[in-house]
C-alpha positions in Angstrom: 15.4 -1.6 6.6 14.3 1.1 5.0 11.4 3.1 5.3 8.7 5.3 2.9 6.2 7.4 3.2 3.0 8.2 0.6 0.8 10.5 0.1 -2.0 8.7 -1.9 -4.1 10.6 -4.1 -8.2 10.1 -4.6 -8.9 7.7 -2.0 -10.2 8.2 2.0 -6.9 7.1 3.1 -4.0 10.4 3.7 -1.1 8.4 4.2 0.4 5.4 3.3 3.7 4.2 5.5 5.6 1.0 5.1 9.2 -0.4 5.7 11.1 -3.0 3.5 14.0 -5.2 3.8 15.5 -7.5 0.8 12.5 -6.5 -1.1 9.9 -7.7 1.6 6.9 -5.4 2.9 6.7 -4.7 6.7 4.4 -2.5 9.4 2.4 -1.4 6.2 0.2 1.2 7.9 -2.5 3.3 6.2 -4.1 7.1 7.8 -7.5 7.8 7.6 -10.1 5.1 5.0 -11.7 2.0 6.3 -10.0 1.1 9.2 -10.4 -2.8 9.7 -10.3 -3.7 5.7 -6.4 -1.6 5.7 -5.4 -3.1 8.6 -6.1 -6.4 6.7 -4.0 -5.0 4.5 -1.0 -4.6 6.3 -1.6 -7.8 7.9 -1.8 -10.2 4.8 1.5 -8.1 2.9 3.7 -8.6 6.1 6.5 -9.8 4.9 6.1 -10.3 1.0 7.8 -9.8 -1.5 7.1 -6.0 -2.7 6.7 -6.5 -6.3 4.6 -9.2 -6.4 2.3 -7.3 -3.9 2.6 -4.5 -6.1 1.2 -6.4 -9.3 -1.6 -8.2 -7.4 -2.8 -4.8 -6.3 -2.1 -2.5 -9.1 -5.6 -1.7 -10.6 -8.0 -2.9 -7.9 -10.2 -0.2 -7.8 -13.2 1.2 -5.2 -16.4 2.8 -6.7 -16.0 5.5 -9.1 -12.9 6.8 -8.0 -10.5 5.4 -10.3 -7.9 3.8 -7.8 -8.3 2.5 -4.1 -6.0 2.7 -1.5 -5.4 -0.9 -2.1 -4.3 0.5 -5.6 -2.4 3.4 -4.3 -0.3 1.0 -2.3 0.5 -0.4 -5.7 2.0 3.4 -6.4 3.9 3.7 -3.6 5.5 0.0 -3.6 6.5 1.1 -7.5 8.0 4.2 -6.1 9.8 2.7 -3.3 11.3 0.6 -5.6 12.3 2.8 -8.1 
């Protein structure tokens, strides 16, 4: 298991941190934004496959900012794998 750490850019959130294993998400835990909605979060990627999360999240945005932290999660899932 290997795990990453993000520093996510234009959202409430300061930190994004997750493990993976054969390509599957684990303990995905967020810093800072709204607390019970990223806890949802981690709670509903637990165990799936990182690329597909990545793609259903890439480009979910929140107000006028561009990006989310939903989105950013996207970013660092891209990164991890990379």
């Amino acid at each position: 298991m290997t795990s990453h750490t993000y520093i996510p850019r234009g959202v409430c959130s300061t930190k994004i941190e997750f493990d993976m294993e054969d390509g599957k998400l684990h303990n995905v835990r967020f810093t800072g934004g709204c607390n019970g909605n990223l806890k949802a979060i981690g709670r509903l990627v637990e165990g799936a496959d990182a690329e597909d999360i990545s793609d259903i999240l890439a480009g979910n945005l929140c107000g006028n900012k561009g990006t989310s932290c939903a989105d950013q999660l996207s970013k660092a899932i891209k990164e991890a794998l990379a």
